[in-house]
KOLTI-616973 format. One record per residue: residue in three letters; z, x, y of N, C-alpha, C, O in turn. Coordinates in steps of 0.1 Angstrom, whole numbers, plus 2048, in hexadecimal, padded with zeros to 3 digits. Example, Ala and Ser with C-alpha at 12.3 -4.5 7.8 and 13.67 -1.06 7.14 Angstrom:
residues 2
ALA84E8847C784E87B7D384E8847DF85588E7DFSER8478807EA8478897F584F88180085088680B
This chain:
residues 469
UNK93B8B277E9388BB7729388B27669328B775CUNK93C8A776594389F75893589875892F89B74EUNK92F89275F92288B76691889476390E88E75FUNK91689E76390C8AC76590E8A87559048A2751UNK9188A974A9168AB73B9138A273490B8A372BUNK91989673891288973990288A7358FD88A729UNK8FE88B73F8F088C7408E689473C8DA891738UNK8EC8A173D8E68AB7318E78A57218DF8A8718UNK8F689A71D8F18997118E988D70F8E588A704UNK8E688371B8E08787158CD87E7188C3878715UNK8CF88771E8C089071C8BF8967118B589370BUNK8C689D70B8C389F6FA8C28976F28BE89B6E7UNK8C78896F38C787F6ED8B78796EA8AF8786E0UNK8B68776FE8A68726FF89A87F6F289187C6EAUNK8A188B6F78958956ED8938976DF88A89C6D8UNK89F8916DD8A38916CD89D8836C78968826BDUNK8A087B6CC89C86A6CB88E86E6C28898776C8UNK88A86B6BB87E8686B287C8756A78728766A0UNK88787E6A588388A69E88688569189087F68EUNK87B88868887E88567888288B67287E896673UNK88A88A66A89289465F88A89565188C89D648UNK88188B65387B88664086D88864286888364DUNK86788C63C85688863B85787B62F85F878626UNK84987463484886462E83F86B624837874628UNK83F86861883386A61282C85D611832852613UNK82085F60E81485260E8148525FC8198575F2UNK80B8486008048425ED7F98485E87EE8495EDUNK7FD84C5DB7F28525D37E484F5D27E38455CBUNK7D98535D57CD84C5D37C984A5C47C28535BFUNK7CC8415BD7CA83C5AF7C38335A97C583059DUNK7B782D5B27AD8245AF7A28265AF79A8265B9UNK7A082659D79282659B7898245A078A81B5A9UNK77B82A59D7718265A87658165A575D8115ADUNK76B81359076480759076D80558577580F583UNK7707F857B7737F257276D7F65647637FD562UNK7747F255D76B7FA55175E7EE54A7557F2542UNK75F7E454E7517DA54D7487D855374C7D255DUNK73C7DA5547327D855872C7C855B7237C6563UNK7337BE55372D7B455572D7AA5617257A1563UNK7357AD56773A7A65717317AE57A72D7B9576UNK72E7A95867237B25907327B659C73C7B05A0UNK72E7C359F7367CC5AB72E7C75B87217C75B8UNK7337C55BF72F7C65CE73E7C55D874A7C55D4UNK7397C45E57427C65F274C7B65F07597B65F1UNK7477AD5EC7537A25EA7597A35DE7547A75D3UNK7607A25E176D79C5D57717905D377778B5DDUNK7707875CA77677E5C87837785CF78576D5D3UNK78B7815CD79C7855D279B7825DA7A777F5DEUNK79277F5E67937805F27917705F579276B601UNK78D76A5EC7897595F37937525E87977555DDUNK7997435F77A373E5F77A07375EF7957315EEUNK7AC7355E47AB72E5DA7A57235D97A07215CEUNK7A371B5E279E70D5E178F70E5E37897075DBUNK7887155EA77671C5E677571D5D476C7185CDUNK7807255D277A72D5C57807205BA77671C5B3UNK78B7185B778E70D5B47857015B578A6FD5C0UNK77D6F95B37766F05B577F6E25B877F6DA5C1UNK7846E35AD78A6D45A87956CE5AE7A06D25B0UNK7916C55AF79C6BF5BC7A66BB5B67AC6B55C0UNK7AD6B85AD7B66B45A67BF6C65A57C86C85ADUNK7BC6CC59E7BE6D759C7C56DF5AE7CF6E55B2UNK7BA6DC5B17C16DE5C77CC6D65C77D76DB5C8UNK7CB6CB5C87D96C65CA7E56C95C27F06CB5C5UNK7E06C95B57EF6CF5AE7F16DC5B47FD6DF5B8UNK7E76E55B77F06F15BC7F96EC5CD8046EE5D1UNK7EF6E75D27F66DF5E08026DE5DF8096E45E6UNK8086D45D28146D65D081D6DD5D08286DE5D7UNK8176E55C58246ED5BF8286FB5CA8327025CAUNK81B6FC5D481F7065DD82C6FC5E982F7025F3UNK8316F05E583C6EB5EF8456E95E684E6EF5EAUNK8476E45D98506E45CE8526EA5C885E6EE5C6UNK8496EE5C584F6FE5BC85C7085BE85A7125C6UNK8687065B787070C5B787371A5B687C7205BBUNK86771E5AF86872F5B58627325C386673C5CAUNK85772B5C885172C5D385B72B5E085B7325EAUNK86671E5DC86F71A5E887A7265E88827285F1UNK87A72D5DA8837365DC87D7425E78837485F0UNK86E7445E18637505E98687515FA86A75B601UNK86A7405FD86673E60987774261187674761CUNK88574160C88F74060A88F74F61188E75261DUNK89075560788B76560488176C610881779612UNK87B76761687476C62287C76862B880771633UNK88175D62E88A75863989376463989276C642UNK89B7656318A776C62F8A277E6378A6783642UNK89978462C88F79363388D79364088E79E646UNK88878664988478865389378866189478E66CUNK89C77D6598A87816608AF78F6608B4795669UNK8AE7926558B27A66548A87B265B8AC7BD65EUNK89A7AD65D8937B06638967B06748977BA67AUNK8977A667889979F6878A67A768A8A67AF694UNK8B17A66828BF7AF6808BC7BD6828C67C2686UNK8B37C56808B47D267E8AC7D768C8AF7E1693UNK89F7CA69189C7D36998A97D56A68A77DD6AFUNK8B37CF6A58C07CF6B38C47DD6AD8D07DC6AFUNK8C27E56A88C77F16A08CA7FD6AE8D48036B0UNK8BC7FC6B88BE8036C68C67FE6CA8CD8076D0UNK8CC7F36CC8D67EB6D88E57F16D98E77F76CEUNK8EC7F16DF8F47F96E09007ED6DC9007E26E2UNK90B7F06D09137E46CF91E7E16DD9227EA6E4UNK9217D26DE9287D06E89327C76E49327BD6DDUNK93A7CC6E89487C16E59537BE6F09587C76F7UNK9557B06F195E7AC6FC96D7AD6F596F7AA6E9UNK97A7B26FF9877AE6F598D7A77039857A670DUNK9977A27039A379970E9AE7A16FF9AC7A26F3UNK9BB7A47099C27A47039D27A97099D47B2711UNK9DD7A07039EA7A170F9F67A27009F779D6F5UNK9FC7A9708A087B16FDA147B1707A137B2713UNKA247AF700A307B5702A367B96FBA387B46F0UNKA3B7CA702A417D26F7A507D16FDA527D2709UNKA597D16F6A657D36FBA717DE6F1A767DE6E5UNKA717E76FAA767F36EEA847F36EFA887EA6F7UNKA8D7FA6E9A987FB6E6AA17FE6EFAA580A6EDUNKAA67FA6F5AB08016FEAB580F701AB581770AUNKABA80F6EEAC08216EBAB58296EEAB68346F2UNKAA78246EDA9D82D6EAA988316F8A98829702UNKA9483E6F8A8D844704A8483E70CA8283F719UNKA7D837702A7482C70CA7681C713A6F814719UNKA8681B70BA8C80F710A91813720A8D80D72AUNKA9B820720AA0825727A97829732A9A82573DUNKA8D832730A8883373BA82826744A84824750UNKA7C81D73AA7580D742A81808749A807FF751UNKA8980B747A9780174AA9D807758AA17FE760UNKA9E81775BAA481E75FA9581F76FA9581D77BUNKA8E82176AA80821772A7A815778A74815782UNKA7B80A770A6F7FB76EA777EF776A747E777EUNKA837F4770A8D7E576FA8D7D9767A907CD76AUNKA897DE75DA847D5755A887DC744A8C7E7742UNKA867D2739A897D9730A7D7D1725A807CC719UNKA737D072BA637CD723A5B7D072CA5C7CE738UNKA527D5726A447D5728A357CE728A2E7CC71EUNKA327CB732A247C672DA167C7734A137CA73FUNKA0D7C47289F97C87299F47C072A9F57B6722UNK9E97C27349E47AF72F9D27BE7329D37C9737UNK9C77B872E9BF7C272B9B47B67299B67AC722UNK9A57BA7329977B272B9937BA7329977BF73DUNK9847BB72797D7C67279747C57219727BD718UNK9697D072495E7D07199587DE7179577E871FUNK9537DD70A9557EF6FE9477EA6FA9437E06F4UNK93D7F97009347F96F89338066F693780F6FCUNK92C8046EB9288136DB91B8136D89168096D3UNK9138206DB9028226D890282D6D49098386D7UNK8F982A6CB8F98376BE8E983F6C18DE83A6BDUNK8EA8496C68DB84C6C88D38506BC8D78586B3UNK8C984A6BB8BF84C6AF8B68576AD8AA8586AEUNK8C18626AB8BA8726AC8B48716A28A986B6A4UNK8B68736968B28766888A586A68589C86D67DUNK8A585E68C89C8556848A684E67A8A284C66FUNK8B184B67B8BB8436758B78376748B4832669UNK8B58306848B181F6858A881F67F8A5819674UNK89E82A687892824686889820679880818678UNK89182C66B89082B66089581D65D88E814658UNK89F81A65F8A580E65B89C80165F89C7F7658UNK89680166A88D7F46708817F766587C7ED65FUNK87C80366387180165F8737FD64C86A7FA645UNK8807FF6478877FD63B8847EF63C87F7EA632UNK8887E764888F7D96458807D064687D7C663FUNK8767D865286B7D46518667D46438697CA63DUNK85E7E163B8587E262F8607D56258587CF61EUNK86B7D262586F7C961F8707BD61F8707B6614UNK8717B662E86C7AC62F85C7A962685A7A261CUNK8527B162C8467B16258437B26178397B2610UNK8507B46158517B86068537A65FD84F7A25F2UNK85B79F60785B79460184F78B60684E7805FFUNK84778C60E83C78661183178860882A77E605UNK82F7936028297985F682F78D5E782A7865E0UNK83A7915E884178C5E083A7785DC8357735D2UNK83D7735E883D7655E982C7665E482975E5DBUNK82376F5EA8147695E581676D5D48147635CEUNK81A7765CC81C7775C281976E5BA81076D5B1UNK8297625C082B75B5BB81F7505BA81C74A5B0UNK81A74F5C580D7465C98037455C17FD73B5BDUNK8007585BF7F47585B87F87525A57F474859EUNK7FB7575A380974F59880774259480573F588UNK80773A59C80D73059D7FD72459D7FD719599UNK7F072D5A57EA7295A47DD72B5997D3723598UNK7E17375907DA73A5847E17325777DB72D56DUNK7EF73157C7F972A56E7F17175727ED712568UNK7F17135797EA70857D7E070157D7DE6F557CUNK7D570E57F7C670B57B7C570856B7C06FF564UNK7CC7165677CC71855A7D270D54E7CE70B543UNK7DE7075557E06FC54E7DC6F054E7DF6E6548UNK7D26F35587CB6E355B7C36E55527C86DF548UNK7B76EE54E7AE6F05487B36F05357AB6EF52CUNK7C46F25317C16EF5277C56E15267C96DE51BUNK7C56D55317C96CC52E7BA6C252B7B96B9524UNK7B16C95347A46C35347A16C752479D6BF51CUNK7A36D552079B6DA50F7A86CE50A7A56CA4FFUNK7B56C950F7B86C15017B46B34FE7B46AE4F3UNK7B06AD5087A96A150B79C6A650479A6A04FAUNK7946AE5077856AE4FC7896AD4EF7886A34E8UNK7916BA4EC7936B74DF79E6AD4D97A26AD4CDUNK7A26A54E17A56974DC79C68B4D979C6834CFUNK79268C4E77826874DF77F6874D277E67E4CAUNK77E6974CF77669B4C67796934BC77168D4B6UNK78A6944B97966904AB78F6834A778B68049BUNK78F6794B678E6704B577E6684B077B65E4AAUNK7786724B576766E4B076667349F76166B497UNK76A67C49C76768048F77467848A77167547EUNK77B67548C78466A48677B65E48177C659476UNK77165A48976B64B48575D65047D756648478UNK75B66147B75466447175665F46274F65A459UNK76766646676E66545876F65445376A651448UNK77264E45777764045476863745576962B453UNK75D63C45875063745074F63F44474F63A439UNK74D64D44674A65043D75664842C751644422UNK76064942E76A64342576863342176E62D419UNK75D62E42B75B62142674F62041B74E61A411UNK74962942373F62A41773F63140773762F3FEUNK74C63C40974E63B3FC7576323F575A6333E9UNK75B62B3FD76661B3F675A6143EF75B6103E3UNK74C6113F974760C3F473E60E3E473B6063DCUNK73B61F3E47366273D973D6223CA73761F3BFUNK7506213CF7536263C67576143C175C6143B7UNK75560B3C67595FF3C07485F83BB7455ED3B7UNK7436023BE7335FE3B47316063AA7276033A3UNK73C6153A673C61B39C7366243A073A62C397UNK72D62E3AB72B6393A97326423AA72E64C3A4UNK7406413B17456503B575464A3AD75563F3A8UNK75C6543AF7676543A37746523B17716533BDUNK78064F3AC78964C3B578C65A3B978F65A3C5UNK78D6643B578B6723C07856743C878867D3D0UNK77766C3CA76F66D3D77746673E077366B3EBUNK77C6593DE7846543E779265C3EB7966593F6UNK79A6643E57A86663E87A06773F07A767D3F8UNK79367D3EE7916873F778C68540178D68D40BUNK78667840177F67740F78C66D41B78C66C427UNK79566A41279E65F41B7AA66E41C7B566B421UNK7AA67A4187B16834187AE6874297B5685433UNK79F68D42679969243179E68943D7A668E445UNK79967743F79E67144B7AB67444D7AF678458UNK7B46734437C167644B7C568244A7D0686447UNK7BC68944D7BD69A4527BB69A4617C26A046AUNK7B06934627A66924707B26884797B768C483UNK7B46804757C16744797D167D4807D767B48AUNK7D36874767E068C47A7D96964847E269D488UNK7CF6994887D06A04957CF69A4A27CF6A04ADUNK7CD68A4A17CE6874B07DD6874B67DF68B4C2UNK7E76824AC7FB6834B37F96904B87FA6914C4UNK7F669C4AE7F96AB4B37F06AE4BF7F46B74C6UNK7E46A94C37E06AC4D37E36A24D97E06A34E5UNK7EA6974D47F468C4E37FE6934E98016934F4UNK8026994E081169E4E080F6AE4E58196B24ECUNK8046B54E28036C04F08006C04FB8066C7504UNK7F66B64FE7F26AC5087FB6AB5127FA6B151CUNK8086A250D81369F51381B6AE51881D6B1524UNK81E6B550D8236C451581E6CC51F8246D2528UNK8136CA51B80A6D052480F6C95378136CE542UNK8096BC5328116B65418206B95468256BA551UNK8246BA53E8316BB5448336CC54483C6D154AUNK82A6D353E82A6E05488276E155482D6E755DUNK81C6DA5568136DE5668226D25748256D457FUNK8276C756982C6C257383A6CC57683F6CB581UNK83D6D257084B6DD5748436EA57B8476F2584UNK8376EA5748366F65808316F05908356F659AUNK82A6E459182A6DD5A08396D95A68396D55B2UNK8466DA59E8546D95A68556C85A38596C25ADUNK8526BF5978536B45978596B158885D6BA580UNK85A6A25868616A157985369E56E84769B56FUNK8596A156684C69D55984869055D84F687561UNK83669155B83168356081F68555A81B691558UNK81867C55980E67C55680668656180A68556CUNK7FB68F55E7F06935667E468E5697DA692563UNK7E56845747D36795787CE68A57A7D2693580UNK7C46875707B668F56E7A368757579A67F572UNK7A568C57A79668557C78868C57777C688577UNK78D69957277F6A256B77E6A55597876A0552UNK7776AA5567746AC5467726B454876E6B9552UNK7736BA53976D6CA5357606D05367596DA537UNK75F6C053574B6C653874A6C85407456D453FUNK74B6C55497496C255C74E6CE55D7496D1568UNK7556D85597586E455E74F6F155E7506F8553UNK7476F656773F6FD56874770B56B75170D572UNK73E71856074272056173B72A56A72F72B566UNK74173357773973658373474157873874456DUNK72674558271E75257C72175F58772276B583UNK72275B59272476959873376A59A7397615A1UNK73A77459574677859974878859D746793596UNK74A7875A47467945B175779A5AE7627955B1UNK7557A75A87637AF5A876A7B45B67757B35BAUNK75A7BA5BC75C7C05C675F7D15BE75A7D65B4UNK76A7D85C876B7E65C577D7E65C07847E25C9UNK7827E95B978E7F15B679B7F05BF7A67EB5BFUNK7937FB5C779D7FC5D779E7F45E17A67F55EBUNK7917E45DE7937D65E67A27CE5DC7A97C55E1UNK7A37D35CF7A77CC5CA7B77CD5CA7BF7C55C6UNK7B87DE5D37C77E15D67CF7D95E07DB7D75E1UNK7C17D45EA7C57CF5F47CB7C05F07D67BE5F3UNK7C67BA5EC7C87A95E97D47AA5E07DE7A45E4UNK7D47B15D57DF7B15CD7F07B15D17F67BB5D4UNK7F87A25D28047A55D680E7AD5CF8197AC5D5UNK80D7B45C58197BA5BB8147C75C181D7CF5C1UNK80A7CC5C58047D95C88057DA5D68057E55DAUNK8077D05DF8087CE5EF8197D45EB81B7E05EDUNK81F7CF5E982D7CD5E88347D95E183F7DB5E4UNK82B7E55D582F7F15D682F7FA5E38368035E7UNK8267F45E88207FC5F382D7FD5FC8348075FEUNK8317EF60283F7EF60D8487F460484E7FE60AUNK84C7F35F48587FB5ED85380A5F485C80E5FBUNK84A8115F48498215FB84F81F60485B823603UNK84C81A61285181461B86281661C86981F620UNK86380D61787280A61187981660F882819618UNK87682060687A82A60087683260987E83B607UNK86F83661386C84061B87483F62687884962AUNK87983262D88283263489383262F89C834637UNK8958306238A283361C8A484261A8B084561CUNK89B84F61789C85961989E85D6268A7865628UNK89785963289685A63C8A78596418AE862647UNK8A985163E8BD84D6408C885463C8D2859643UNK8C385562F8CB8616248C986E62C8D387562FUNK8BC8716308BB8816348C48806448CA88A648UNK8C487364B8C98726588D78746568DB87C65FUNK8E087064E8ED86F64F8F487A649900879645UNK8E88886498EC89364B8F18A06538F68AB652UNK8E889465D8E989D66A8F58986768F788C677UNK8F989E67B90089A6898FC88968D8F088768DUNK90587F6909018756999098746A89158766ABUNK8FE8726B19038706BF90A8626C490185A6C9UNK91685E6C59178526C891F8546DA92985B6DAUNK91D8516E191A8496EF92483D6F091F8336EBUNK93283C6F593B8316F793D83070893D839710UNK93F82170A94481F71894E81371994A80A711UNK95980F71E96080672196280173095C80673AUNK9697F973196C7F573E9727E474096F7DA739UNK9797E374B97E7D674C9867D67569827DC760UNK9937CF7569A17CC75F9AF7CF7529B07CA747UNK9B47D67579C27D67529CF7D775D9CF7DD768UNK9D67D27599E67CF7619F27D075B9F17CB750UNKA017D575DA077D2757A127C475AA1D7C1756UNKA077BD763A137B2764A037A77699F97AA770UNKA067997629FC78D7639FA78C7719EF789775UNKA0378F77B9FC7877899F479178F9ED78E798UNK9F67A07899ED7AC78F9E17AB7879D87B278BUNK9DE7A17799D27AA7709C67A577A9BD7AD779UNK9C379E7809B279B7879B679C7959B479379EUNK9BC7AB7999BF7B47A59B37BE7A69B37CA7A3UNK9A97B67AC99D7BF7A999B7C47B999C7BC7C2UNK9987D57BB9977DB7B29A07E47A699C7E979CUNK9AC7E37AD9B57EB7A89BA7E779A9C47ED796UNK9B57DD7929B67DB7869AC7E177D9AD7E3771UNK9A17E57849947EC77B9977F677799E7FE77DUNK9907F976A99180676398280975E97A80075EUNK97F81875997681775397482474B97982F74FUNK96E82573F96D83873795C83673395582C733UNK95A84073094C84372C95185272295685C727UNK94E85071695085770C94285D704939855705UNK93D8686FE93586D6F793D8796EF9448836F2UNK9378726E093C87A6D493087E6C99278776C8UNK9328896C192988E6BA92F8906AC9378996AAUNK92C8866A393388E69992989168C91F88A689UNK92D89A6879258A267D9318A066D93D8A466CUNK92A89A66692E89D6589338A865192B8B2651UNK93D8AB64B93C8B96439448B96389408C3631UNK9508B062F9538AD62294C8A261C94D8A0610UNK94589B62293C89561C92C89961B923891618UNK9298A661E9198A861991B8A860D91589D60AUNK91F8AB6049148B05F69178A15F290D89F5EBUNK91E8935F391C8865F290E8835F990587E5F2UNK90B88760790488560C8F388B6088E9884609UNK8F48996048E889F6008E98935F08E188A5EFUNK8F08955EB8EA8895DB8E78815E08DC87E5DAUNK8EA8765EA8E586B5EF8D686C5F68CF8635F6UNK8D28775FA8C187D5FC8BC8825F28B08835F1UNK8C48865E88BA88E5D98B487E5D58A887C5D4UNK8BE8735D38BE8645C98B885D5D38B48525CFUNK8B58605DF8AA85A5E789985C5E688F8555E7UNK89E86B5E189186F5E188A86D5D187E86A5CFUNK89686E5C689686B5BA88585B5BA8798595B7UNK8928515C288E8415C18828425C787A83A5C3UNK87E84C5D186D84A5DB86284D5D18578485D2UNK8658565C785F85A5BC85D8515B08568535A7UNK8648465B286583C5A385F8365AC8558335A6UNK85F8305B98568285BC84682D5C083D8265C4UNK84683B5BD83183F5C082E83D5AE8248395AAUNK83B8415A583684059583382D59682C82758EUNK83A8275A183B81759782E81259D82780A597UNK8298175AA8198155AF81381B5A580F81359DUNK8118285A180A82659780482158F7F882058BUNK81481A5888128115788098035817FF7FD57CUNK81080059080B7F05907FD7F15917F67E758EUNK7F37FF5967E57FD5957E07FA58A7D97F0588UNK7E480757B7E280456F7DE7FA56C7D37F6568UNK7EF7F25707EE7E65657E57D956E7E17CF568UNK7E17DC57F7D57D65857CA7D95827C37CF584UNK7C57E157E7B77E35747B77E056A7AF7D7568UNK7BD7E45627C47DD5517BF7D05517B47CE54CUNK7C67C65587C17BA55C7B87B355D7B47A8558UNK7B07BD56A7A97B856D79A7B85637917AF562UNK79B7C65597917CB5537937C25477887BD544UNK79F7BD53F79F7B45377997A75387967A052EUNK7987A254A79679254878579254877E788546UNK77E7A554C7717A454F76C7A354076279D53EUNK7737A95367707AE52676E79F52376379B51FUNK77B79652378078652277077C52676977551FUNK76F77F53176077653975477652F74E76D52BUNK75278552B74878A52774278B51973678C516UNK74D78A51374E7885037507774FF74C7714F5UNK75777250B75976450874A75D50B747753504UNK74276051173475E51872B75D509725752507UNK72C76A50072976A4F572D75F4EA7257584E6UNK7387604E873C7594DE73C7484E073C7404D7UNK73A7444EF73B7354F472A7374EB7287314E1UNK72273E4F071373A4EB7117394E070B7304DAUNK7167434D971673F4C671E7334C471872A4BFUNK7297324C672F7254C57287154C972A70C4C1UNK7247144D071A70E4D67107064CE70E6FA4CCUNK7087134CA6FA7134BD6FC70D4B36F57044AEUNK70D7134AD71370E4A17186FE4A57176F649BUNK71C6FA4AF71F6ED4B17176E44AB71A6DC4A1UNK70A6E74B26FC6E24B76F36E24A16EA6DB49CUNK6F96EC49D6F36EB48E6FD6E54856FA6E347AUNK7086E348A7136DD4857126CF4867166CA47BUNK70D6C848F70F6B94966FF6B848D6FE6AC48BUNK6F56BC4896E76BB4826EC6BA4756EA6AF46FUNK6F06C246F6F66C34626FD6B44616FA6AB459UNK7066B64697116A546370769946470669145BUNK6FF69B4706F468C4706E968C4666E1683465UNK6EA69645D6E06944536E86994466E069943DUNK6F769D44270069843970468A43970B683431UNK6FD6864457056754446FD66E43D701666434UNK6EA6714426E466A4406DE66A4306DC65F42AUNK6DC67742A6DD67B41B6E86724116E566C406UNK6F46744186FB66D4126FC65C40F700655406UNK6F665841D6F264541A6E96434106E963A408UNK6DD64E4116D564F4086D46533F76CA6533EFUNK6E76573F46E765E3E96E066C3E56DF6703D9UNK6DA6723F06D76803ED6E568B3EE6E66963E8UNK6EB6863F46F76903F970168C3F27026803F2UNK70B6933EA71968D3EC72268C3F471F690400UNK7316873F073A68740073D69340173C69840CUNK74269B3F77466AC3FD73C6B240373D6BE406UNK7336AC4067266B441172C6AF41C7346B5425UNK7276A241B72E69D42674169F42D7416A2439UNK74869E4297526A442A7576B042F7606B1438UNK7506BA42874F6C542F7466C943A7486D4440UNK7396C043E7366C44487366BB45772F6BC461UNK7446AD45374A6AA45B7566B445E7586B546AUNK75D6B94587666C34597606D24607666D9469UNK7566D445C7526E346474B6DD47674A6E4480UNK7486CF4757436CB48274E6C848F74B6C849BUNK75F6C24857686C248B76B6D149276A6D049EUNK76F6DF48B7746E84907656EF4967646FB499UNK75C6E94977536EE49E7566EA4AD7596F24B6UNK7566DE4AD7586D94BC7666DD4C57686DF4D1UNK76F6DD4BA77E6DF4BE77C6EF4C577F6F04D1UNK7786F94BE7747064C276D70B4CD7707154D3UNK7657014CF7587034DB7626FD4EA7606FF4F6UNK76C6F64E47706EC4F077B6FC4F777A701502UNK7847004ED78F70D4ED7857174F178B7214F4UNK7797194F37717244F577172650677572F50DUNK76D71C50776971451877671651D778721522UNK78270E51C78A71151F792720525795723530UNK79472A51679473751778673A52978873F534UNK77E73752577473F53177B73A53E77F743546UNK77C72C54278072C54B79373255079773555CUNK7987345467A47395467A37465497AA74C551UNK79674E54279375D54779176055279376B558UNK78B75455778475556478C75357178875757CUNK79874A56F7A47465777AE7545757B775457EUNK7AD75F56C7B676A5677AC7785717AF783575UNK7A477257179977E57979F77F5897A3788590UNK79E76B58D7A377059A7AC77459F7AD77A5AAUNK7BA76E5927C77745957C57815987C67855A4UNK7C278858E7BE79858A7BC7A15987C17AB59DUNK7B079459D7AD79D5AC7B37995B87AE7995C3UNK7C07965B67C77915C37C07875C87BA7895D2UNK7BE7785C17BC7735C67C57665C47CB7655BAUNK7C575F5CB7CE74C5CD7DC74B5D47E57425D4UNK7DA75C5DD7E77585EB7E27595F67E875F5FEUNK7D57535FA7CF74F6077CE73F6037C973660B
């Protein structure tokens, strides 16, 4: 009969085994159907989707990231951080296994004489101690009616993935902060050029009014404004050595190394800016995106945490069995069979001064699943936001590089014919002067322009999930 109940309850167990207590909710459909720019062309690719080093050209720039994806101290943390998820993962799925524990264990009691249990061992035993000697083994299985484990595997799952997401984050991060600082190290080197070319403007042009003014045409103010201007032009080469230098010793902390020079082998010129940059669609762009991958497993997360909460309100079935040798004397304990023992136990217990702890612990479950569909939300937002800024960025920069450009180009005409006016005495030096000074911040401007574009254009791919392949 005991056998007959047995098995009627590990049959309700089997029937009960997969029943949910929770409905999962899914993710909001929240993505637009295009960008708010037009200029960038939409099609089936995405940028987002090709491995950084396609869309990167420059091989100097590849290897620095090469680097810093092995150095990089947040990255080794990334990697840290997955190790760790995947052991709590590996850990949860044994969640079905039933726990097992071995004991060995040997005792003497010796009671009191006066006492009832001295007297009887004594009067009965012939003896006036007792003893246990006991090994065995106790196992305990919790049947997973409610979806308890199975919430929890799929808990420990979503979060492992949560930090794999996490680690490309960092990647893609790591690989826009990189490009991006390469490129203003290439604009500080042009416009170190520049300093340096229109420096040797200044210090002819200042010879020639040395020479003006010791033949009497020009007054000693033509000399203290034109030798003003050279060392105007002069104090900007220290101030781009010296960002130069910072600059390197940014990119070398973000590659995981000590400050050190950057071998460069390309120029600003040499940097081509691409023309087709393919958005793709919105809803490609959910996919690639690691901060938006990674809300996704937070639902996950949060759907199996309710799932738990609502479980540990119901009745749990746990299923116990023991067994081994016991004796009360060492030369009888491995008197097999007559030393064996064994029990088989099944218990149900149901909660009942602890629900309303337990219902708050499902209201603040359910509370947190709701902050994480509001925090997908915001991360789309602020993934279009982005993305629509670096297309506005591309597009306007496209413009303004071309006017800048023209003006260069009428700028660098102007100074070659304030130069030549002025050998000739048609011109004075404040022509000159000033239209070595508007030719300087012409060039310096055009160089910060280019830069900006390709920095937009490295902020685009971040934008679309791209530089963690």
């Amino acid at each position: 009969m005991k056998r007959f109940n047995l098995i009627i309850i590990l049959k309700m167990c089997a029937f009960l085994v997969g029943c949910a207590v929770s409905k999962d909710i899914s993710l909001p459909d929240v993505a637009p159907k295009s960008f708010r720019t037009d200029a960038v062309q939409q099609d089936s690719v995405n940028i987002g989707s090709v491995p950084f080093k396609d869309f990167i050209k420059d091989e100097t720039v590849q290897n620095l990231i090469d680097t810093a994806l092995i150095k990089n101290h947040d990255m080794q943390i990334a990697l840290k951080n997955i190790d760790a998820a995947e052991l709590l993962y590996k850990q949860s799925k044994l969640g079905n296994l039933p726990e097992v524990k071995a004991l060995v264990s040997a005792s003497s009691n010796r009671p009191s004489d006066n006492s009832m249990n001295g007297f009887t061992l004594s009067q009965f035993m012939g003896t006036n101690h007792i003893e246990d000697y006991n090994a065995g083994v106790g196992v305990l299985w919790e049947a997973d009616i409610w979806g308890k484990i199975r919430n929890r595997k799929a808990g420990a799952l979503a979060s492992f993935l949560q930090t794999e997401e996490a680690k490309k984050a960092i990647q893609t991060r790591l690989v826009a902060n990189i490009a991006q600082g390469y490129y203003n190290l290439l604009m500080l080197d042009e416009q170190l050029e520049i300093a340096k070319k229109n420096l040797e403007l200044n210090e002819n042009t200042l010879k020639i009014v040395n020479l003006q003014f010791n033949s009497g045409q020009v007054t000693s103010l033509a000399v203290q404004q034109t030798q003003a201007q050279k060392l105007n032009a002069e104090k900007l080469i220290p101030k781009l050595e010296q960002q130069i230098t910072l600059q390197e010793n940014a990119l070398s902390v973000l590659i995981g190394t000590l400050p050190k020079a950057i071998n460069r082998k390309s120029s600003l010129d040499k940097m081509i800016i691409p023309e087709n940059l393919n958005t793709g669609f919105p809803s490609q762009m959910l996919s690639f995106r690691p901060d938006i991958k990674s809300a996704e497993f937070a639902l996950n997360v949060a759907n199996a945490k309710v799932g738990i909460a609502t479980a540990n309100l119901y009745p749990s079935l746990t299923i116990s069995a023991s067994g081994g040798i016991n004796s009360f004397k060492a030369s009888n304990w491995f008197n097999i069979p007559a030393s064996l023992f064994g029990m088989v136990a099944g218990g149900i217990t149901q909660p009942i001064f602890q629900r309303g702890e337990l219902k708050t612990n499902v209201e603040l479950a359910k509370i947190d699943r709701e902050k994480v569909v509001i925090h997908f939300r915001q991360a789309v937002l602020n993934a279009v936001g982005e993305v629509s800024d670096e297309l506005i960025k591309i597009e306007k920069l496209k413009e303004e590089y071309s006017i800048a450009e023209k003006r260069v180009q009428t700028l660098q005409q102007a100074s070659k014919n304030a130069e030549l006016l002025f050998k000739s005495g048609m011109a004075n030096y404040l022509e000159v002067i000033t239209a070595q000074g508007n030719l300087l911040q012409g060039e310096l401007d055009l160089a910060t322009i280019k830069t900006l574009q390709l920095n937009a254009i490295v902020g685009l791919y971040r934008s679309l999930g791209g530089g963690w392949k």
